[in-house]
N, C-alpha and C positions, 0 to 999 in steps of 0.2 A: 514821186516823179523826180523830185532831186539826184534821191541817188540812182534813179535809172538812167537822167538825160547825163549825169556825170561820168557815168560807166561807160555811158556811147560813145562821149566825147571821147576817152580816155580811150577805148577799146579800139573806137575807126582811128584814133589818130594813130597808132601804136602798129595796130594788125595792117595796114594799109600804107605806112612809113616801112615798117618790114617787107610788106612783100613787095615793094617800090625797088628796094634797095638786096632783091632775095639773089641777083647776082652776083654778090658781094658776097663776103661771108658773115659780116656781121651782120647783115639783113635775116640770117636765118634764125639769130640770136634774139632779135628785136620780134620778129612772131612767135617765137617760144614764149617771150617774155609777155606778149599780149595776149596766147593761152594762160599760161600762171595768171595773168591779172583776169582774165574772166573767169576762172577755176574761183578765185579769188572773190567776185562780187557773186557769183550763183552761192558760194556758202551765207555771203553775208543774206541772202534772200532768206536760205534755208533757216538760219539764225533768227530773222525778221518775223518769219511765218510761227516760229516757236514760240516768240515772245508774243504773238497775238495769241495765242493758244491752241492751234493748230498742233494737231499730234505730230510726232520728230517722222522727218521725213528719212531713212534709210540712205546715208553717203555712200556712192563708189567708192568701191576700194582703189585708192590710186595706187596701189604699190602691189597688189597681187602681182602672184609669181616672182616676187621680187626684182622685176623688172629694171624697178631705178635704181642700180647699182653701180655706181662709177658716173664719170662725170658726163660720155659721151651715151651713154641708157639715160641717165638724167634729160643729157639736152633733147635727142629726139623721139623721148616715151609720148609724151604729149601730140607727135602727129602721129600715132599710131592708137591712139586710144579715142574713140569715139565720144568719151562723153568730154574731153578738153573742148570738141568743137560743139558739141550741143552746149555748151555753158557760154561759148562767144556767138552762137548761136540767138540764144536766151538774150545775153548782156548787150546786143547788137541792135537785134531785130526786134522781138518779141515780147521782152521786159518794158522797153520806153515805150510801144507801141500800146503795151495795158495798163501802163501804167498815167499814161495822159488822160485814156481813157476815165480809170476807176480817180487817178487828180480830177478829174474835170466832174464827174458823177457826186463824187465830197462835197467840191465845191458848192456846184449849185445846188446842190441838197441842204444841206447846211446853211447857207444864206439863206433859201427860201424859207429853212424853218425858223430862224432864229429873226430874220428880218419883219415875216409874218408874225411873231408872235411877241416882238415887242415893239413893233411901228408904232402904235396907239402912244408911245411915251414919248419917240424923237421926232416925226414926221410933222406935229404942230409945229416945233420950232424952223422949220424947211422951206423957205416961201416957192413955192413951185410957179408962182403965176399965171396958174390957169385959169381958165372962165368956165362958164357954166358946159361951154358946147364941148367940155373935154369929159365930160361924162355923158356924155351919149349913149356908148357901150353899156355904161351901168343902168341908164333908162330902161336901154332894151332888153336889159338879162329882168328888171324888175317886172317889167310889164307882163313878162314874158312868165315869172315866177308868179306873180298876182294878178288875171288878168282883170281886167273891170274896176281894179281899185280906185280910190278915189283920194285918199292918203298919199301924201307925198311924205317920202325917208328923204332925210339929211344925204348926199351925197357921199360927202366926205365922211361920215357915218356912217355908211352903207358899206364903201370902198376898206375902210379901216377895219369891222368885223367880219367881211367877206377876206382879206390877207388875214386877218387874228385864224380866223374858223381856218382855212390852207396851210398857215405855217401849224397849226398843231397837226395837221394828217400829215405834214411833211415831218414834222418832229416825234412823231409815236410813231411815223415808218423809218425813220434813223437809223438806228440799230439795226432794223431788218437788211436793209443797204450796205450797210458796214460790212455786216457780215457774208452777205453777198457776192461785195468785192474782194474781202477776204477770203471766202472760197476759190472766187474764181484763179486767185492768183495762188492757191494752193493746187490748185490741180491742174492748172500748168505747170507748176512748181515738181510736182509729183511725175509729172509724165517726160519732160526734160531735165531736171535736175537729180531726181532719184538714180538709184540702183535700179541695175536691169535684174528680171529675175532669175537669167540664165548664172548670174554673180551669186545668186542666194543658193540656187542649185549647187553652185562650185565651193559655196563656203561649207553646203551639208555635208558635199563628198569630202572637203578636204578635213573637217571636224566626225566625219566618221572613219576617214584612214585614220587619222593620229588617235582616235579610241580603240580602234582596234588594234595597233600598234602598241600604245599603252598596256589593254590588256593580255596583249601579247607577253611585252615583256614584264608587267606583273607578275604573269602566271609562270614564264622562266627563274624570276629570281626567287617565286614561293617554291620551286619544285626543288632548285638549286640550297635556299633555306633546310627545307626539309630535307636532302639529303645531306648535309652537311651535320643538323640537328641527329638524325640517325648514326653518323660514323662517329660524333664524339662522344655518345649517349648509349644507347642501346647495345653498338655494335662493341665497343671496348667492354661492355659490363659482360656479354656476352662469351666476348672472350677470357676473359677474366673466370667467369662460370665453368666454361671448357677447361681450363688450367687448374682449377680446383676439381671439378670432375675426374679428372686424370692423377692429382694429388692424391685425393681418397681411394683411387682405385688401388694405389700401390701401398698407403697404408690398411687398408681395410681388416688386413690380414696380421702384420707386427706391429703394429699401433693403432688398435681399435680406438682410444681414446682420442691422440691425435685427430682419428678420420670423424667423428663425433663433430668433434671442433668445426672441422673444415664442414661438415654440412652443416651446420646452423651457417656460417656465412656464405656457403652458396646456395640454402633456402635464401639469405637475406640478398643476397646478388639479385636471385630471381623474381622474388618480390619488387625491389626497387626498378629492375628494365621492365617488367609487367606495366608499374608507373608511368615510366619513363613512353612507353610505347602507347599509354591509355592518353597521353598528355598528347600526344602526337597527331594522334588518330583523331583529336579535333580538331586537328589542321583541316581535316578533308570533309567530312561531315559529321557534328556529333548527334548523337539520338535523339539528345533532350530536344534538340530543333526539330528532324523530324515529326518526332513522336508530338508534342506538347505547344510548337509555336516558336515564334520568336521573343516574345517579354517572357516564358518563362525561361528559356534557355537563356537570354539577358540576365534574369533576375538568378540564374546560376552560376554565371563568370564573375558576377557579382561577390557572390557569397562564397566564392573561392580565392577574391582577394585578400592579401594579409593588411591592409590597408582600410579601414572603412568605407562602403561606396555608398552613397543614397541614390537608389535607381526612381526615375521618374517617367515612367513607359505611358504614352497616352496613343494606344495603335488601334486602330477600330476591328470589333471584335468578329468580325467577320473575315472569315480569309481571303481578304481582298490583294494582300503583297505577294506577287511570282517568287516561286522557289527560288530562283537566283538571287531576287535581289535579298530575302528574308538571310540566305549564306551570307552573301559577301559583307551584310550588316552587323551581321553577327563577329565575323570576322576582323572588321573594321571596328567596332566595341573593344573586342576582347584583343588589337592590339595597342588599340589608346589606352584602354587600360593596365595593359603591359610595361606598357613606355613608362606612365605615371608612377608605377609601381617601381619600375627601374631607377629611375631617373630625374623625376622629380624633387624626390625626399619633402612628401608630401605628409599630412595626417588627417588627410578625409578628401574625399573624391566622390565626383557628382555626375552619374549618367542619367541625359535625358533625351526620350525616342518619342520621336510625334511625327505626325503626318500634316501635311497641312495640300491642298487645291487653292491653284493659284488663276484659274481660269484660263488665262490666256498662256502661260508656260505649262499649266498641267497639272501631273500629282508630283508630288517631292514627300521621299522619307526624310527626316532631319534627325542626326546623331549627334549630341554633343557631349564631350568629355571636357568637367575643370575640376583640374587639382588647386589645393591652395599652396602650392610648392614654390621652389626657386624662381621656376620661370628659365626662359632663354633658350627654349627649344624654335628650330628654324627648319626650313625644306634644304636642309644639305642635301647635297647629291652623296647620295652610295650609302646614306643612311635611314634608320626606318620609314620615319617619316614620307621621306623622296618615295621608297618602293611604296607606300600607302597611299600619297597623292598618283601613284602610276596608275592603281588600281581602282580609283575612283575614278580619275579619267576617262580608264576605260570602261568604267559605267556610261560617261558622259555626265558624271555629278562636277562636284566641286568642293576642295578641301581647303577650310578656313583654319590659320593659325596665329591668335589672338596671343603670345607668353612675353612681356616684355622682361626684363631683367628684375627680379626678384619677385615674380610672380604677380596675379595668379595666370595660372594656364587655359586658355579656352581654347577647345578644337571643335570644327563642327565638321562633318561629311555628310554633303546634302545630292542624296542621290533622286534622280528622276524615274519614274515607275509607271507603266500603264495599268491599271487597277486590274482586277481578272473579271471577264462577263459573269453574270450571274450562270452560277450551276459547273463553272467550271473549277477546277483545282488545280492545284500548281503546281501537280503530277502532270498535268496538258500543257504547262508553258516550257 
């Protein structure tokens, strides 16, 4: 009740000074300013109810659409946003009003129990100066409880175990009252002070543009990768192949020997872009996934590291993970492990793949790669890293980058997944 009747005082003097004076131009300034101060005491409620233990109430966004931008979006966001005025609403009207209330409920709840149930120790020392006919009422609750008796009780005896027996119902029912009032002011809390849900709808949409977006442009800069990896790889050996091809043809005939030579290096040209193109082709899908799963095609990018990896795969062994998500995992592996291997200057490296149900957020795949290398890798823009976090994004996961300066390296990609129903495969999703 303090800090509601403080808010009142502070809010009517303030909102009601202002719009006295809203003629004026600084009068407009002095109600903006007693919006901000009730914005102000509805979080300290939101804060209050936390600290009782009350689940976190969901804040408006005060800045969507980035509204408050510059000085004069600043000054007049607040009379165009409805929850500035539910919050001087609340710190006005409605906050000091429950809260006298649930003060005054405390109160006498608490005395009565604490009074009743240790009267028996301070009320001797109390001269009240009554006489006998101030216990009447207690005659007649006795007569009334024993009728015919013939025993007279101690009044003052009577009176003192009759408060003892009342303050303990009033003191075993305490907590249940607390928490009572505690509710109550939580869910006014909740229907004034909260987030509206049309704000929760607008965060989905705008948290599913910018995934899409994301893996938009993930999947431009992998297309762009890979055609760049083909013009300086395959496509020069290729060439190179034709240029010999053409070489042999003109010796074949006055330098058999020479043209001998030149085919063993362009068998060996074609051998190596075979390579080069089989290394590629797991950009897009490779079989082991298909064919075999996802840990053992893990536990194969593995064993093609020149680096030592210890793989730690704990994925349930039913094919519960959607074909997409099982690629892009896969994908995300084998280029943390790439990175490591580049860049780290590492000598043993650690993949571990688990699932974990989180109840209330869902299922989540969890990837983590640590090298015990230098350290000091960051989400620069325009390098790997960056396009990786693009494409987890556009999962809707979340890319952890643990590498302080000299090591060790911890990355984790924790993507989110909806399991597959039973009987279906991931040929259906």
């Amino acid at each position: 009740m303090p800090i509601a009747i403080t808010g009142l005082v502070v809010l009517a003097t303030t909102f009601f000074t202002g719009l006295g004076l809203i003629a004026l131009v600084f009068g407009v300034f002095i109600v903006v300013a007693s919006l901000f101060i009730a914005r102000g005491f509805g979080t300290l409620e939101l804060v209050r109810l936390r600290w009782a233990g009350r689940p976190e109430i969901t804040r408006p966004v005060w800045d969507r659409d980035n509204r408050e931008q510059g000085f004069w979006r600043t000054v007049f966001a607040p009379f165009v946003d409805g929850h500035y005025w539910l919050y001087m609403l609340h710190g006005m009207v409605i906050n000091p009003v429950i809260s006298i209330v649930s003060w005054s409920i405390t109160i006498a709840w608490t005395s009565v129990a604490l009074g009743g149930t240790t009267g028996w120790i301070w009320q001797r020392y109390i001269p009240d100066g009554r006489g006998d006919q101030d216990f009447w009422l207690y005659d007649v609750v006795v007569d009334w409880m024993f009728p015919g008796n013939t025993w007279q009780i101690d009044p003052v005896v009577g009176e003192t175990v009759f408060e003892f027996i009342l303050g303990l119902i009033f003191l075993a029912t305490l907590p249940f009252v607390f928490r009572g009032l505690t509710l109550l002011h939580d869910v006014i809390a909740r229907g004034v002070l909260g987030s509206w849900r049309s704000e929760a709808l607008e965060r989905e949409v705008a948290q599913l543009a910018a995934s899409r977006g994301a893996a938009v442009q993930a999947e431009d800069a992998s297309l762009r990768r890979l055609e760049r990896d083909i013009h300086d790889g395959p496509q020069q050996r290729l060439v190179r192949l034709q240029m010999d091809l053409a070489a042999i043809e003109r010796k074949l005939e006055r330098d058999p020997e020479s043209a001998r030579e030149l085919l063993v290096e362009a068998r060996e040209q074609a051998r190596e872009t075979l390579d080069e193109l089989r290394a590629l082709s797991r950009g897009f899908a490779p079989p082991i996934l298909q064919d075999r799963g996802l840990a053992v095609a893990l536990q194969s990018v593995a064993a093609r590291s020149p680096i030592p990896v210890t793989v730690e795969i704990d994925l349930p062994t039913d094919a519960t993970l959607p074909a997409s998500i099982e690629r892009n995992a896969y994908f995300i592996a084998a280029e943390l492990l790439t990175n490591a291997v580049k860049h780290a200057e590492a000598s043993g490296i650690r993949l571990t793949v688990s699932t974990r149900d989180t109840g209330a957020t869902g299922h989540w795949l969890d990837v983590w790669v640590t090298d015990n290398g230098r350290g000091g890798a960051a989400l620069t823009a325009g390098h790997g890293l960056a396009g990786l976090e693009e494409r987890v994004q556009g999962l809707r996961g979340v890319l952890v980058v643990d590498s302080p300066v000299g090591g060790p390296t911890t990355i984790g990609a924790h993507i989110p997944f909806a399991p597959l129903a039973a009987g279906e495969t991931a040929l259906q999703v």
